[in-house]
C-alpha positions in Angstrom: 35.5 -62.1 -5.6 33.9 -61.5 -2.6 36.6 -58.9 -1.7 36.0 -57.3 -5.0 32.2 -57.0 -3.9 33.1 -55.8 -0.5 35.3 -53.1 -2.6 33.0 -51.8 -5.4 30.3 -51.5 -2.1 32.9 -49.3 -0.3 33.3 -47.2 -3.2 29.4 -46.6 -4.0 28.8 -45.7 -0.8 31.7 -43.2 -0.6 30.7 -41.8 -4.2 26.7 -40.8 -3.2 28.3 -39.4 -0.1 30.4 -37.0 -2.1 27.5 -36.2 -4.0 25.1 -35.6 -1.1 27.9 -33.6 0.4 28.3 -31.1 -3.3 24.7 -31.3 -3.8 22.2 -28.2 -2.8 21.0 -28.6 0.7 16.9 -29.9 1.0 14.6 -26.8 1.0 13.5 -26.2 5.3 10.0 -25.3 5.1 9.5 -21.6 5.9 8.1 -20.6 8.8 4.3 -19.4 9.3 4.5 -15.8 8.0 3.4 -13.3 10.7 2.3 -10.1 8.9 0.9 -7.8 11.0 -2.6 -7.3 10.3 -2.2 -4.5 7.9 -0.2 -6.2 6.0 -3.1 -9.2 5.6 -5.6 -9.4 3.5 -8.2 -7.0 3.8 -5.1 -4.3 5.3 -4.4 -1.4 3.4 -0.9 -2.5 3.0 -1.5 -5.8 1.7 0.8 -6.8 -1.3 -0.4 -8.5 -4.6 1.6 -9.6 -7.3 2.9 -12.5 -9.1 4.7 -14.1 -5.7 1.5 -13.0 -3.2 -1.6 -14.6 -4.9 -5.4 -14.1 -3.5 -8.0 -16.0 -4.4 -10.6 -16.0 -6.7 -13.4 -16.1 -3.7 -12.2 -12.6 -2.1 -14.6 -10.3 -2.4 -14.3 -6.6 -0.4 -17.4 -6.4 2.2 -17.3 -2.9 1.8 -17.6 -1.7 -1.3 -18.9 1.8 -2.5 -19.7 4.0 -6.4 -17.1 6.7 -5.6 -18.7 10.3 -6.4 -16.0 11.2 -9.7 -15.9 11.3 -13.2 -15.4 8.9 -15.5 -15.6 9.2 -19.1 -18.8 7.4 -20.0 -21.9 8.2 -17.9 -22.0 4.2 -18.5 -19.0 3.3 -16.6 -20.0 4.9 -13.3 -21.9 2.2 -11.8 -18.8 -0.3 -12.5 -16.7 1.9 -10.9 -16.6 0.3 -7.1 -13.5 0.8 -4.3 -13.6 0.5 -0.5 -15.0 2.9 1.0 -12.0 4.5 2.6 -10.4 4.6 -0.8 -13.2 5.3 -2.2 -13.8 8.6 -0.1 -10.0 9.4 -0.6 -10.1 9.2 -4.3 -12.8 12.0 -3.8 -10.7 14.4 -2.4 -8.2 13.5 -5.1 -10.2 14.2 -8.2 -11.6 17.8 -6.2 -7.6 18.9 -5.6 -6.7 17.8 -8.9 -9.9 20.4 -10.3 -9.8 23.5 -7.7 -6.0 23.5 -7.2 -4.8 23.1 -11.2 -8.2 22.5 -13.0 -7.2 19.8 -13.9 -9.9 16.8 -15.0 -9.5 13.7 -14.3 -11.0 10.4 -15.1 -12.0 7.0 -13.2 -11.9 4.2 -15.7 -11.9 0.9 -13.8 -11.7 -0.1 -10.1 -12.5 -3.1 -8.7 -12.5 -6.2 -11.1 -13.3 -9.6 -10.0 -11.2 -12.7 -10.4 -12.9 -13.6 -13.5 -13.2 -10.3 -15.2 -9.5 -10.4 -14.6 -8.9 -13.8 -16.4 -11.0 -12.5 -19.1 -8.9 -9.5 -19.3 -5.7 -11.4 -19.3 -6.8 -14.3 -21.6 -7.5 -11.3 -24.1 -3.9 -9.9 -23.7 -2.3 -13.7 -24.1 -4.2 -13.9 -27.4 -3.1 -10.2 -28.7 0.8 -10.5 -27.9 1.1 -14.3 -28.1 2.7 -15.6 -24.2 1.6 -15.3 -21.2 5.1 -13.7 -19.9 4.9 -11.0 -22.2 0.8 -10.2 -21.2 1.6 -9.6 -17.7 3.8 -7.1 -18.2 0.6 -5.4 -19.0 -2.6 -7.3 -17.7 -1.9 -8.6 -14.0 -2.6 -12.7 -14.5 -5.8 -13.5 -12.3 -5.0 -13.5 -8.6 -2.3 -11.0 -8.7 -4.5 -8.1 -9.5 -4.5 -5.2 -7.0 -8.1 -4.2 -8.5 -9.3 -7.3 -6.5 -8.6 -5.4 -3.5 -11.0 -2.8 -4.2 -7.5 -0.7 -3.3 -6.6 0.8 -7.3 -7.6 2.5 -9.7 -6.9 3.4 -13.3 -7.6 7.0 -14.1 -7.1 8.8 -17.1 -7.8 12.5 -18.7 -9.3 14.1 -21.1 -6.1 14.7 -23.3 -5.4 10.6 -22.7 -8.1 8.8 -23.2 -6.2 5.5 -23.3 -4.8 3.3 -20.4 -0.9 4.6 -21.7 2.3 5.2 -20.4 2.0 8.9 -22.3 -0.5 9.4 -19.3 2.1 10.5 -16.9 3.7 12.9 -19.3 0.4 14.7 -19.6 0.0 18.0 -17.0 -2.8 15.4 -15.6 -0.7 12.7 -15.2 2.5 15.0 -13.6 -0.3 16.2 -10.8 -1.4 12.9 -9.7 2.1 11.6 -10.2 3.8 14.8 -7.4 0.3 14.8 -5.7 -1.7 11.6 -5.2 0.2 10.7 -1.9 -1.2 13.5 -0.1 -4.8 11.7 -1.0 -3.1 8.2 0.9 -2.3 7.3 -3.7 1.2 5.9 -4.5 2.0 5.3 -8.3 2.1 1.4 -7.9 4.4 0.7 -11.2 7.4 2.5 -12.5 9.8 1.2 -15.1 12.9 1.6 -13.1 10.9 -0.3 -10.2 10.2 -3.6 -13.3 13.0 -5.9 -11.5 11.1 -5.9 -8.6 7.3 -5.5 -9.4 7.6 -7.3 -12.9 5.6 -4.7 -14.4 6.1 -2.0 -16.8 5.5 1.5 -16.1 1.7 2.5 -15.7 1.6 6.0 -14.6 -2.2 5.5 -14.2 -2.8 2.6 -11.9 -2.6 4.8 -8.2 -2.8 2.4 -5.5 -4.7 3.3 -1.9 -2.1 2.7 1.4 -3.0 5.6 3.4 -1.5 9.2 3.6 1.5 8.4 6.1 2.4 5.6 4.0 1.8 6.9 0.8 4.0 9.9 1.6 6.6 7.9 3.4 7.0 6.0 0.0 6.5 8.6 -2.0 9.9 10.2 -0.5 11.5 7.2 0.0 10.8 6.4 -3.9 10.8 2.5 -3.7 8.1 0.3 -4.8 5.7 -1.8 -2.2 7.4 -4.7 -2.4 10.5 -3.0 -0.7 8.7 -1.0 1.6 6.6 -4.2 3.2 9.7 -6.3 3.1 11.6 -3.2 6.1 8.4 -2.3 7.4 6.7 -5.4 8.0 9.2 -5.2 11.3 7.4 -2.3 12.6 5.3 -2.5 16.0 1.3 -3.0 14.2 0.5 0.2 16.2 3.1 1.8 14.7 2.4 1.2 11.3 -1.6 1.9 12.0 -0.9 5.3 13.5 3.0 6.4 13.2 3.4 9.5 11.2 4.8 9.7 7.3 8.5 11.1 9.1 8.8 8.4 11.3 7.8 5.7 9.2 10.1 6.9 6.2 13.2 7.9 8.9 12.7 4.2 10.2 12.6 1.9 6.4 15.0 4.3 5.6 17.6 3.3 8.5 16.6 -0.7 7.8 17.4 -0.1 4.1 20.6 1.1 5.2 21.7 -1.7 6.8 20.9 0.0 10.0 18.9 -1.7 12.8 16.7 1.4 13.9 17.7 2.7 18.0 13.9 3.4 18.5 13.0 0.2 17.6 13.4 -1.4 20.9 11.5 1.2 22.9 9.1 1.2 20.0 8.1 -2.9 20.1 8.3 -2.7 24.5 5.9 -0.1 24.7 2.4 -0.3 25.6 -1.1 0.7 25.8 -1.0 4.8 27.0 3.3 4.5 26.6 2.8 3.7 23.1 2.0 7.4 21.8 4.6 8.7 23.8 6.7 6.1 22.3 5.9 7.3 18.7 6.4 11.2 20.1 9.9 10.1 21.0 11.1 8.4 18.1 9.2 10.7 15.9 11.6 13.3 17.0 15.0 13.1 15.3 13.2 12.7 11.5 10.8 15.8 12.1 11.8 18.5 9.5 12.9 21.8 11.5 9.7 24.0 11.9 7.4 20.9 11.9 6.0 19.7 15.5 4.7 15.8 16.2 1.6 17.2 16.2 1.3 18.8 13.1 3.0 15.8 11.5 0.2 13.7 13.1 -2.7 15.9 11.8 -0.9 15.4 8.2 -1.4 12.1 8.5 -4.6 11.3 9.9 -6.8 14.7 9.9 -9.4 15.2 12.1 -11.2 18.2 13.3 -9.2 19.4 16.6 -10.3 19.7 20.0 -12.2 22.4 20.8 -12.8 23.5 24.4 -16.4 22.7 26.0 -19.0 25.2 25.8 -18.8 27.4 28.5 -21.3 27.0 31.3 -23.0 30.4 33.4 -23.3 28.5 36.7 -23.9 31.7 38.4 -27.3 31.1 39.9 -28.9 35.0 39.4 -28.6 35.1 35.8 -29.8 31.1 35.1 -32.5 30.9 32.6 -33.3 27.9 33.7 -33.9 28.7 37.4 -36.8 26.9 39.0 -39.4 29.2 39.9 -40.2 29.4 43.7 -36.8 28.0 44.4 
């Protein structure tokens, strides 16, 4: 008997062995993430969505009434951004007028975490799950309106927040033109896999020009381009120009580890410009300087040369008298 014990012991033991051994290993606990700062909340590059929560306590400290139409003389005191989008959305709606005239509309920008649950609680009740309302309605906490970073516009042919928008001459504009403005169209169908949202040609999202463009060429949604660039130098991806930071996702997409890369994350302080000029180089269209490519990016007036000054002392003005 007590061999028969011993047995039926020996075999338990060696059965929860197999199975530990067939069984999925335990979960490691990730890592602390280390975004660079852009990429954190309150960055311009910060992703929202199903997987990237924020909570229902974030407010933007800097929000501002952007100077555009909207619809309803009512609706322009709701409609708030941050102020660099805000500003940026400016110059959108003015292009959109003087270069096509076309008009375009501002219909909601920032929403709170609780104007968003109301929002999506409406949507549950109207198609009847909560899977199939945020295909539509972004579930509180995954809203990029939170950010004070998107906005919904519309025009006057499309009144309504619909797909039909981007088939409209309006909605082709913004759609070839809103990344000039720092815009990218945040959801596309064929982009639904990743971004779990249906197409909405109308919710423009603020990055920034040389991302915005960068994406806008590279035609992948945010999620992608955070997940290559994310390994970008933080200087890099605060002041690297549209080419280079398309060129370089685009090599890491490949399967390509970058060759800039190294000289890109080892340099420093006054080397880190020159850096950028360097590895700018090979993904600068023929015709376009580093320069140029900068001012694209981030325009600002250019230097101009310093008044000049008549030191000759016969013809001062401001001579001293009895000197």
């Amino acid at each position: 008997m007590r061999r028969l014990i011993v047995m039926l012991v020996i075999c338990v033991c060696a059965l929860s062995f197999a199975l530990a051994e067939n069984a999925a290993p335990a979960p490691t606990p990730a890592p602390a993430s280390q975004l660079p700062s852009m990429m954190e909340l309150g960055g311009m590059l910060v992703l929202v969505n199903a997987q990237n929560r924020i909570s229902k306590a974030h407010v933007p400290e800097d929000l501002v009434q952007p100077d555009v139409q909207t619809r309803k003389k009512s609706l322009e005191s709701n409609i708030l951004m941050r102020e660099e989008a805000a500003r940026a959305l400016e110059r959108l709606f003015e292009a959109a007028l003087h270069e096509k005239g076309h008009t375009l509309y501002a219909t909601s920008g920032y929403r709170a975490y609780g104007i968003q649950q109301i929002l999506f609680n409406a949507k549950v009740e109207e198609v009847g799950s909560k899977e199939k309302a945020s295909r539509r309605v972004a579930a509180p906490g995954t809203s990029e309106h939170q950010l004070g970073l998107a906005m919904d516009v519309q025009s006057p042919s499309q009144l309504n927040l619909n797909p039909k928008f981007g088939q409209t001459p309006e909605g082709i504009w913004v759609g070839e033109n809103a990344h000039r403005f720092g815009f990218i169209v945040r959801y596309k169908t064929e982009w639904r896999s990743i971004t779990g949202v249906s197409d909405e040609p109308w919710h423009i999202r603020y990055v920034g020009v040389a991302h915005a463009t960068a994406l806008y060429h590279l035609n992948i949604p945010l999620e992608t381009y955070v997940a290559y660039a994310q390994h970008l130098p933080e200087y890099v991806l605060a002041k690297g120009n549209n080419f280079l930071l398309q060129g370089l996702v685009s090599q890491m997409i490949a399967g390509n580890t970058p060759e800039a890369l190294s000289a890109l994350a080892l340099a420093d302080g006054m080397g880190q410009e020159a850096a950028m000029r360097a590895a700018s180089a090979p993904f600068l269209p023929e015709g376009t300087s580093y320069d140029q490519a900068v001012w694209y990016a981030y325009p600002t007036p250019r230097p101009t040369s310093a008044p000049r000054v008549d030191e000759d002392e016969e013809t001062s003005l401001f001579q001293a008298e009895g000197g």
